[in-house]
C-alpha positions as CSV (number, residue, x, y, z in Angstrom):
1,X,-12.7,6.2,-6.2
2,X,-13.3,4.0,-3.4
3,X,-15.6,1.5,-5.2
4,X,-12.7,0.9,-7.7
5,X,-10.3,0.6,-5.4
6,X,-12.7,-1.9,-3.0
7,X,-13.1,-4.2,-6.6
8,X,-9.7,-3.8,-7.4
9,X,-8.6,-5.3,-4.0
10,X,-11.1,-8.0,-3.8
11,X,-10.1,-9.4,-7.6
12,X,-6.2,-9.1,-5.8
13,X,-7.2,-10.9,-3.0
14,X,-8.9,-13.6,-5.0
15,X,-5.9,-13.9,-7.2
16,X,-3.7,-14.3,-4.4
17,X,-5.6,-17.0,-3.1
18,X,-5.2,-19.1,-6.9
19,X,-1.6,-18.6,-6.8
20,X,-0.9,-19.1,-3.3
21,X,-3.0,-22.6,-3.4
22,X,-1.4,-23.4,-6.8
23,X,-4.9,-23.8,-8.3
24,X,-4.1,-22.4,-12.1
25,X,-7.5,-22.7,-13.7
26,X,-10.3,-20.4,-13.5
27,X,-13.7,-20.4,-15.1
28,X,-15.1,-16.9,-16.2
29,X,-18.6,-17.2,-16.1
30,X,-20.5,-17.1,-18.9
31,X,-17.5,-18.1,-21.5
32,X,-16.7,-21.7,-20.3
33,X,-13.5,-21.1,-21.6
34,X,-10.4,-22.1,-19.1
35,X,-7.9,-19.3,-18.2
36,X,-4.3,-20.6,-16.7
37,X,-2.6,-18.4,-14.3
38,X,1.1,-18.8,-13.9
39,X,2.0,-19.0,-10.1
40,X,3.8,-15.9,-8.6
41,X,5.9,-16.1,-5.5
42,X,4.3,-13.4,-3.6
43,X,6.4,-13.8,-0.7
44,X,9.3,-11.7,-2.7
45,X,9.8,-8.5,-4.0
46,X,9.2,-8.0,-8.1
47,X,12.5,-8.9,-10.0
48,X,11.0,-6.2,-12.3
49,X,8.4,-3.8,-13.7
50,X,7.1,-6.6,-15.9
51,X,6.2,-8.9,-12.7
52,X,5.0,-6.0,-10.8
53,X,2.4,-5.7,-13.8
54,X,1.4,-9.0,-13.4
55,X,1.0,-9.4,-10.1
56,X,-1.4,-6.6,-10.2
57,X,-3.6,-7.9,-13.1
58,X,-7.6,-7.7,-11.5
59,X,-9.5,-7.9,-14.4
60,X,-10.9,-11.0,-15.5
61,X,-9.7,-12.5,-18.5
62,X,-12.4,-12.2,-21.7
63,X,-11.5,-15.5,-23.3
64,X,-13.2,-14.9,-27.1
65,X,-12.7,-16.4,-30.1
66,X,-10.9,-12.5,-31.0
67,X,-9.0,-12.6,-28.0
68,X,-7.7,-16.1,-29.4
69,X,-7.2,-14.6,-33.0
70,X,-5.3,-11.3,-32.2
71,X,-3.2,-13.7,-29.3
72,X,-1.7,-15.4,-32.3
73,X,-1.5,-12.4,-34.1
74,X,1.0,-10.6,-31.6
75,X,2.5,-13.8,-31.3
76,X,2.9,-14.4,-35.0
77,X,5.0,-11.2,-35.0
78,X,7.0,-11.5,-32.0
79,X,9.6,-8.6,-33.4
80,X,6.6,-6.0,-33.4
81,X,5.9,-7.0,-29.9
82,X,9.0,-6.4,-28.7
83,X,9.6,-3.1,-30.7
84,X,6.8,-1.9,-28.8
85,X,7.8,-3.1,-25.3
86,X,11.5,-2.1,-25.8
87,X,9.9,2.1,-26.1
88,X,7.8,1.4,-23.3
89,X,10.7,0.9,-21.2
90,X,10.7,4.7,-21.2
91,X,7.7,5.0,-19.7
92,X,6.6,2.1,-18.1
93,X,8.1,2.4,-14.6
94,X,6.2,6.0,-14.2
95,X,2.8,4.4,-15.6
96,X,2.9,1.3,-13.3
97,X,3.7,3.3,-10.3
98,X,1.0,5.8,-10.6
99,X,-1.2,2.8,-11.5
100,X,0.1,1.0,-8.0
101,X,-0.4,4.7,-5.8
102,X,-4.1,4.8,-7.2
103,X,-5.0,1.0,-6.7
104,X,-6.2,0.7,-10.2
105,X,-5.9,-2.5,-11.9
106,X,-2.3,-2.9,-13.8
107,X,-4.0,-4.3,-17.5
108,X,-4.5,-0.2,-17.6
109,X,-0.6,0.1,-18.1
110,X,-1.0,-2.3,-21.6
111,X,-3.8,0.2,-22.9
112,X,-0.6,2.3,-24.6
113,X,0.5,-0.9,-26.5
114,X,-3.4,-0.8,-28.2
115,X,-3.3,3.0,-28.0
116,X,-0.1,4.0,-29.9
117,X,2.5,1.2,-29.6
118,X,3.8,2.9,-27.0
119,X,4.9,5.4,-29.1
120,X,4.1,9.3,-27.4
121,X,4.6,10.8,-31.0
122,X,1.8,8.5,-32.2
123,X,-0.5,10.3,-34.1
124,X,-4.3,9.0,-35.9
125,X,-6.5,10.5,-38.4
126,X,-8.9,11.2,-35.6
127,X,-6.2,14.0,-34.6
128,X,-5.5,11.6,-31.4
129,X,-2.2,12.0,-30.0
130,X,0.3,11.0,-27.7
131,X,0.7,7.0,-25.9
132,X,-2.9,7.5,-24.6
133,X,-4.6,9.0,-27.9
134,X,-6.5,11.9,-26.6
135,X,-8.3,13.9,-29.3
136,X,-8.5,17.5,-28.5
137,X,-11.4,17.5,-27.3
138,X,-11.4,15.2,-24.7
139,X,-7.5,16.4,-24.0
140,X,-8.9,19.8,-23.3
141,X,-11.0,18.7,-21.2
142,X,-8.7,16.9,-19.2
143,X,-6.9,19.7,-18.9
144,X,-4.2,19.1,-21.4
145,X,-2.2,22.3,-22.9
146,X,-2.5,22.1,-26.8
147,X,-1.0,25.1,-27.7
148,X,1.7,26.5,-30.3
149,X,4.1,26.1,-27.7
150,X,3.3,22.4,-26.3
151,X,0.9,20.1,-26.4
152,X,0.2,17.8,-23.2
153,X,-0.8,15.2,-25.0
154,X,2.5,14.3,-26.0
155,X,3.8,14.4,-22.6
156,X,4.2,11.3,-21.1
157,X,3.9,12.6,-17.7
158,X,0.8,14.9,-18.3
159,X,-1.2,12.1,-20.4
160,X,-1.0,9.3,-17.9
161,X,-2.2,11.1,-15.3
162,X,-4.9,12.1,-17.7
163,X,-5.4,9.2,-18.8
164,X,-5.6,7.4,-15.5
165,X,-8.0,10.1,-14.4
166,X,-10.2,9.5,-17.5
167,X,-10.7,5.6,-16.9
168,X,-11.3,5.9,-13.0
169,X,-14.2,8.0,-14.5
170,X,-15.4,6.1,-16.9
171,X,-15.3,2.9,-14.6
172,X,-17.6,4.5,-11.9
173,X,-19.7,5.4,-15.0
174,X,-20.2,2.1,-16.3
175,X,-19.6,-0.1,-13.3
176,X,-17.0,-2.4,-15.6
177,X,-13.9,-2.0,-17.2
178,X,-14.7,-4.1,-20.1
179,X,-17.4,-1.6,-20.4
180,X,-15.4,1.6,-19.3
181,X,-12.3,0.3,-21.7
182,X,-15.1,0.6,-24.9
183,X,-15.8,4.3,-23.7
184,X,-12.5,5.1,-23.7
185,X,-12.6,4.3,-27.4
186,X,-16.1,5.0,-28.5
187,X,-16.8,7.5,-25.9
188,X,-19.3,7.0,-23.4
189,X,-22.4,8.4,-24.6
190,X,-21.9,5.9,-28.0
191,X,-21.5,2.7,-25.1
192,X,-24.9,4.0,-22.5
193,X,-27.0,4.4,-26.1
194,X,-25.7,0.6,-27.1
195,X,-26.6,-0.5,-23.5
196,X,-29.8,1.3,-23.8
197,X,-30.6,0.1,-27.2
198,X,-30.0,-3.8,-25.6
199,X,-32.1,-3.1,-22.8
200,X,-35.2,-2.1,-24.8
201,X,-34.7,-5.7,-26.8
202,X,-34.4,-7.6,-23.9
203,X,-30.7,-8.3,-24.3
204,X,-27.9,-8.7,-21.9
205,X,-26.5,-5.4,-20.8
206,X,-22.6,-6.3,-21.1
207,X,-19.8,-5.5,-23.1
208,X,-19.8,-9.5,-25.1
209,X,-23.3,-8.2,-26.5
210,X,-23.1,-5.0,-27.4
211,X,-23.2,-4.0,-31.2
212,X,-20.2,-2.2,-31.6
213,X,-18.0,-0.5,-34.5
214,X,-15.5,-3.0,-35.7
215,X,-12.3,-0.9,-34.0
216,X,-14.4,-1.1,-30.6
217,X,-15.3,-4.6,-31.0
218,X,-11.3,-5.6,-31.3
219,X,-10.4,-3.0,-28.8
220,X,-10.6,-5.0,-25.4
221,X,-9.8,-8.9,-27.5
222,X,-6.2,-6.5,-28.4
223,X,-5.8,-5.5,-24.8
224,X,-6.5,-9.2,-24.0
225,X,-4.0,-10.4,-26.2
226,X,-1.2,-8.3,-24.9
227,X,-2.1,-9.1,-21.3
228,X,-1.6,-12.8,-22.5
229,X,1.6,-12.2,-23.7
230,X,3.1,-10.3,-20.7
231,X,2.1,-12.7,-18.5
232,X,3.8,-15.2,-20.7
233,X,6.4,-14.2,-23.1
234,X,8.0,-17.5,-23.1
235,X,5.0,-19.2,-24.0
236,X,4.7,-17.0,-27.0
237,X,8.6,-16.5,-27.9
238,X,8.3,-13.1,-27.1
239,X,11.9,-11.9,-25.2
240,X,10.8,-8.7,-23.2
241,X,13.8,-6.2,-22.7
242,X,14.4,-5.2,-19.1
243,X,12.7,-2.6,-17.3
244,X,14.1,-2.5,-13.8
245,X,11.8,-1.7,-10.6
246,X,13.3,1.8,-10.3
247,X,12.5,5.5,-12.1
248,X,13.8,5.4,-15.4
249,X,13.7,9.7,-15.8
250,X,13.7,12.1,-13.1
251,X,12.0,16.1,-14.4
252,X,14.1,19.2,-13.8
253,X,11.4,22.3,-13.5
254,X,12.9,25.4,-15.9
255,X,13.2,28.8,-14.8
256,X,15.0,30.2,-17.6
257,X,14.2,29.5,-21.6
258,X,16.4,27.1,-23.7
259,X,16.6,25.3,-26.7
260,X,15.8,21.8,-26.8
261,X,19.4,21.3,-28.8
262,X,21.2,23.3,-25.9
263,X,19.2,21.3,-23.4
264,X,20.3,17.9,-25.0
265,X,23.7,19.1,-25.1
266,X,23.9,19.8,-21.4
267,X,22.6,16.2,-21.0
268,X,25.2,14.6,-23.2
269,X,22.4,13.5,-25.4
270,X,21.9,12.9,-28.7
271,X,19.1,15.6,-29.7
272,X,16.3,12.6,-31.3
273,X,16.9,10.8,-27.7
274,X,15.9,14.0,-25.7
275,X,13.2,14.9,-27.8
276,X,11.8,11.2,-27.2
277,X,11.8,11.8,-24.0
278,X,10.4,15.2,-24.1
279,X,7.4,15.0,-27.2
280,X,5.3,18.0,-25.7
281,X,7.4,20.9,-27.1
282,X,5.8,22.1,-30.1
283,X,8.8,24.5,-31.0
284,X,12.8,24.1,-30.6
285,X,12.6,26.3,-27.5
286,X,11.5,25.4,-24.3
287,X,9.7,28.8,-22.8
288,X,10.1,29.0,-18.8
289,X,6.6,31.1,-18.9
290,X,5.2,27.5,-19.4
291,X,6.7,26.9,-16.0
292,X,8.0,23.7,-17.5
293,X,9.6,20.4,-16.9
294,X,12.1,18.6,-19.1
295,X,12.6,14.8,-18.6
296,X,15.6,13.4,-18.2
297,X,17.3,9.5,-18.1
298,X,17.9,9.7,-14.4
299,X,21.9,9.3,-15.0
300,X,21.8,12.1,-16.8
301,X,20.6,13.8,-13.8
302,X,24.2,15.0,-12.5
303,X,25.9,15.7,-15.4
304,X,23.4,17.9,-16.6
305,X,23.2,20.0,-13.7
306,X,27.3,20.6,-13.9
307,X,27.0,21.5,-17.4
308,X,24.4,23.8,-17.2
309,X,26.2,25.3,-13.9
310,X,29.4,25.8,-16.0
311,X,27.4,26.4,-19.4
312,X,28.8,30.2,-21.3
313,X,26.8,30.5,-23.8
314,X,23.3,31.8,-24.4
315,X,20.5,28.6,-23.6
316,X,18.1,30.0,-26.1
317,X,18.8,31.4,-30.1
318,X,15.0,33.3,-29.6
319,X,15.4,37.0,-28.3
320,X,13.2,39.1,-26.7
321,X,12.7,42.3,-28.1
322,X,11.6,45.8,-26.3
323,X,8.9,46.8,-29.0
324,X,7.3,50.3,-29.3
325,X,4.4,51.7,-29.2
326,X,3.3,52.4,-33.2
327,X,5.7,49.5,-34.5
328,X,4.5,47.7,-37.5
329,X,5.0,43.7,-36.9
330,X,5.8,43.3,-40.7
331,X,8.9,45.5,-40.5
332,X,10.1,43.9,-36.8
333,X,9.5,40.7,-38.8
334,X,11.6,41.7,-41.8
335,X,14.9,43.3,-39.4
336,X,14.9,39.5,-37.0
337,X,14.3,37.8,-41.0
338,X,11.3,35.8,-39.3
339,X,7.9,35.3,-40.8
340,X,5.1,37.6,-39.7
341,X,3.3,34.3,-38.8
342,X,5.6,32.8,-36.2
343,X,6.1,36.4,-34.7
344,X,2.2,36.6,-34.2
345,X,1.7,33.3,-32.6
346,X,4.9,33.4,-30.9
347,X,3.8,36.5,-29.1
348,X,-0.5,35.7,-29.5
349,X,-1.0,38.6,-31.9
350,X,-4.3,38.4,-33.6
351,X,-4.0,38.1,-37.6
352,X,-5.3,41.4,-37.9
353,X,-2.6,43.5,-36.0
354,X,-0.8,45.1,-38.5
355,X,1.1,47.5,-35.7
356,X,1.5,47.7,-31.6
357,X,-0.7,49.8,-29.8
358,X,1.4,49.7,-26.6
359,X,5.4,49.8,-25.8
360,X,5.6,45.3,-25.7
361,X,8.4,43.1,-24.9
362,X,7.9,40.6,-28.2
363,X,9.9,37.1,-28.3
364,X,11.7,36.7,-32.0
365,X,11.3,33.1,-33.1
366,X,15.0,31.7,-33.3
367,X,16.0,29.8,-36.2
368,X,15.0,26.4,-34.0
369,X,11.0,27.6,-34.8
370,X,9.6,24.4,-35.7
371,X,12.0,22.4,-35.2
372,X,11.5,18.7,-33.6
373,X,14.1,15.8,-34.4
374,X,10.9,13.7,-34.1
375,X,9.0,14.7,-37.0
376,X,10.6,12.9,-39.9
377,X,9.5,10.0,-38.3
378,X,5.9,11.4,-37.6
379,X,5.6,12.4,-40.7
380,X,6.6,9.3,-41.9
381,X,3.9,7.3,-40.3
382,X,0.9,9.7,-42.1
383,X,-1.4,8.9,-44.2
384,X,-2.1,12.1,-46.8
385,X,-3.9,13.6,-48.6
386,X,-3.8,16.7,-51.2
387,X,-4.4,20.2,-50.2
388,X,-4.5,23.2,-52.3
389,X,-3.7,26.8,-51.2
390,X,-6.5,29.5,-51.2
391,X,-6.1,33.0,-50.7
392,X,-5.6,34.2,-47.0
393,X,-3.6,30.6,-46.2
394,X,-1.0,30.1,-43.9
395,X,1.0,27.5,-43.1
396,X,-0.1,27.2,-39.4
397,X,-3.8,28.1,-40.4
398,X,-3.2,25.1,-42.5
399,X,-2.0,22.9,-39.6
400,X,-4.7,23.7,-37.4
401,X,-7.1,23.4,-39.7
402,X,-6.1,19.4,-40.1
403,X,-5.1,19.2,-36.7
404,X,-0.9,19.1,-37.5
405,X,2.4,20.9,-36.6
406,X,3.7,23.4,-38.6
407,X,7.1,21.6,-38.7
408,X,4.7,18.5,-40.2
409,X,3.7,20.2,-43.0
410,X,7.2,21.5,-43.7
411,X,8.8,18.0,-43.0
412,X,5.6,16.2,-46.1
413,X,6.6,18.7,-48.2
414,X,9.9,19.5,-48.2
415,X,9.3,23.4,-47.2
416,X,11.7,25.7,-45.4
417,X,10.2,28.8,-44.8
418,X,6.2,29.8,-44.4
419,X,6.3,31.0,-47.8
420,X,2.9,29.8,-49.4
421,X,1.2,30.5,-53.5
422,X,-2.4,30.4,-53.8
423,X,-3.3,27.8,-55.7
424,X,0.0,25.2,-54.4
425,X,-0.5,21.8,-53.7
426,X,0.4,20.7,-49.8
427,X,0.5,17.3,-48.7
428,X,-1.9,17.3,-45.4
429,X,-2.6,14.0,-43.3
430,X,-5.5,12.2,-44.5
C-alpha cells in the first residue's frame, strides 16, 4: 500500500500549498475546465467530520459536462441530499477514521452516498447489499459472512473495512482511482478488457475514454457531484446535519445469545433504531457462536451495561434442546410448533435428514425467527416480480434462489408461517 499512500500524500501536500497561498484555481489537465477550492484553515483542528473529509480530498476533480449535469441534479433536490447525509451520520465518523488510519484519499467516504444512499439495508437487483453494495460474490471473497444467521454485508463495520480493502486493491491494479472507482462498479476484468480494447485502436488509455455501460459511465460524474456539494453546501443550499469529530457507536462483543428486541430493550432503544444500527442479523436472535458484536449509540454504552447486569429475564425466546439419537426432526418440529425448515437451517441439517443419527444439542427457532424491524422498509424499496410455487419449494429455497430474506418474502406477501401450495403465486424482487 505504500504507492497509494506516497500519491495520497503528495496530492495533500499540493493541496495544502493552494490553500495555504490562497491560490483557488486549478487546471486539471486535459479538461481546461477551472476547479475552485475553498480555503481551509489548516492551522486548526476540524470543527467536524464534514471538514475532516474535505481536508483530505486527494483526487483531482473530473470536471465533465456529467459531472456538471448530476451537480445540478443533487442540487435541484437539496431534501434528498440531505436525507442521505442525515443516515450517514451513523456511520460516517467510523468510515472517515479508518479512511484517515490507512492514508487513503477521503472522496472514498462519499462512494456510500452513490452506492446505497447511505442506506446499510440498501438492496439492488444485482443482489448487492449493504452501504458498500457487495454482491455475494465478491462479499465472499472479501471475507464477508452471508449466512442464515448474518450477513456482513449489512454490517457497517465489516463492509467498510471490506470495502476499503477492495479499492486499495483495485487502485494498485489500475494505477488510478478514476480508473479503480469504474472497477469497483464494473469489475476489473470488464475496465483492463476496455483499456485493452483502446490500446489496440490507438486511443488514450484513461477513464474520460473508455467505452463504458451507461451506470459506469455516471458512476465517477455522481461521485464528483457529491464531492462538490460537501465541499460546498452553501453554494448549493444544501444544510448538512452535524456529525461531530468523535465515535458516534462503540461495539459490545456477546458471549451469551439474545434477542435483538431484548438487546434494544437493555439499550433503551426503540427496536427499528437498534436494528439500523445493527443490519447484519439475519434472524431476531443474536447467536454468541458468531462471536458477535452489537453496535451501540455510544451513550447508550452505560446504561446498557446496568440493564443487562440487573436484567431477570431470559435474553433469548430460542431454546436449546438435548436431542436423541433416532429422533425424527418433523415430530421435534411439531412439539416446539416451528417449521421443519427453520429447525434445519437453524441447526445446518441437510434437507434430506428426516431423523438424528447421534444424541445433538438442536437450537428451536423462537418466535422472533425472521424477524427484522427493517424489512417493511426493504421490502418497500423492491422492485418484483411474480413467482410461482413448484413442487419441493420452500420458502428459504425460494429466498436463496433470488438472493432474499425469508422475512422479505413474508413481509411482499403478507405470509406468517412457511406454509407454501404448489402452484401459489409469491411476489420475489425483480
Amino acid at each position: 500500500m505504500t504507492d497509494i499512500r506516497s500519491s495520497f500524500l503528495r496530492s495533500f501536500f499540493v493541496f495544502v500549498l493552494v490553500t495555504l497561498t490562497g491560490c483557488a484555481n486549478l487546471h486539471e489537465q486535459g479538461s481546461g475546465a477551472e476547479v475552485t477550492t475553498r480555503t481551509v484553515d489548516l492551522t486548526r483542528p476540524p470543527i467536524d467530520v464534514w471538514e475532516r473529509i474535505r481536508r483530505g480530498f486527494a483526487i483531482p476533480n473530473l470536471n465533465t459536462e456529467l459531472s456538471e449535469q448530476w451537480t445540478e441534479y443533487y442540487a435541484k433536490h437539496p431534501q434528498a441530499m440531505q436525507r442521505m447525509a442525515d443516515r450517514s451520520g451513523r456511520y460516517m465518523y467510523y468510515i472517515v477514521d479508518e479512511i484517515n488510519r490507512r492514508g487513503l484519499p477521503t472522496e472514498l467516504a462519499l462512494l456510500p452516498f452513490v452506492e446505497s444512499a447511505y442506506d446499510p439495508n440498501a438492496y439492488s437487483r444485482a443482489r448487492a447489499s449493504g452501504l458498500w453494495q457487495f454482491i455475494p460474490s465478491t462479499g465472499t471473497a472479501f471475507k464477508l459472512e452471508q449466512t442464515w444467521w448474518r450477513d456482513q454485508r449489512r454490517d457497517p463495520i465489516a463492509s467498510t473495512n471490506a470495502a476499503l480493502d477492495y479499492l486499495e486493491y483495485l487502485y494498485e491494479y489500475q494505477g488510478d482511482w478514476y480508473l479503480a472507482f469504474a472497477s469497483y462498479n464494473w469489475g476489473e476484468g470488464s475496465v483492463r478488457r476496455a483499456l485493452a480494447k483502446n490500446e489496440r485502436a490507438g486511443k488514450p488509455l484513461d477513464y474520460r475514454h473508455l467505452k463504458m455501460p451507461k451506470e459506469t459511465a455516471n458512476y465517477v460524474p455522481k461521485l464528483q457531484a457529491i464531492k462538490n456539494i460537501i465541499a460546498d453546501p452553501e453554494r448549493y443550499g444544501v444544510i448538512l446535519p452535524i456529525i461531530d469529530n468523535e465515535p458516534y457507536f462503540v461495539t459490545v462483543k456477546k458471549d451469551r445469545d439474545i434477542d435483538l428486541e431484548v438487546a434494544a430493550k437493555l439499550a433503551e432503544m426503540p427496536i427499528d433504531e437498534f436494528a439500523a444500527l445493527n443490519p447484519a442479523f439475519n434472524q431476531g436472535v443474536i447467536i454468541a457462536d458468531l462471536n458477535p458484536e452489537i453496535i451501540l449509540p455510544r451513550e447508550k454504552l452505560p446504561v446498557y451495561l446496568a440493564n443487562l447486569a440487573s436484567y431477570q429475564g431470559d435474553l433469548t425466546s430460542w431454546k436449546k434442546y438435548p436431542a436423541k439419537q433416532g429422533e425424527k426432526i418433523q415430530d421435534i418440529a411439531k412439539t416446539f410448533n416451528v417449521s421443519v425448515e427453520s429447525l434445519r437451517r437453524a441447526n445446518d441439517l441437510n434437507r434430506n435428514t428426516r431423523s438424528l443419527s447421534t444424541d445433538t444439542i438442536l437450537i428451536i427457532p423462537g418466535p422472533t425467527a425472521n424477524v427484522t424491524v427493517a424489512t417493511a422498509e426493504v421490502a418497500k424499496r423492491l422492485s418484483t416480480k411474480t413467482y410461482r410455487v413448484r413442487s419441493g419449494d420452500t420458502l428459504s429455497g425460494i429466498a436463496r434462489k433470488h438472493g432474499t430474506r425469508v422475512s422479505v418474502l413474508r413481509e411482499l406477501n403478507g405470509l406468517k408461517g412457511s406454509k407454501l401450495r404448489v402452484g401459489q403465486r409469491l411476489k420475489v424482487p425483480g
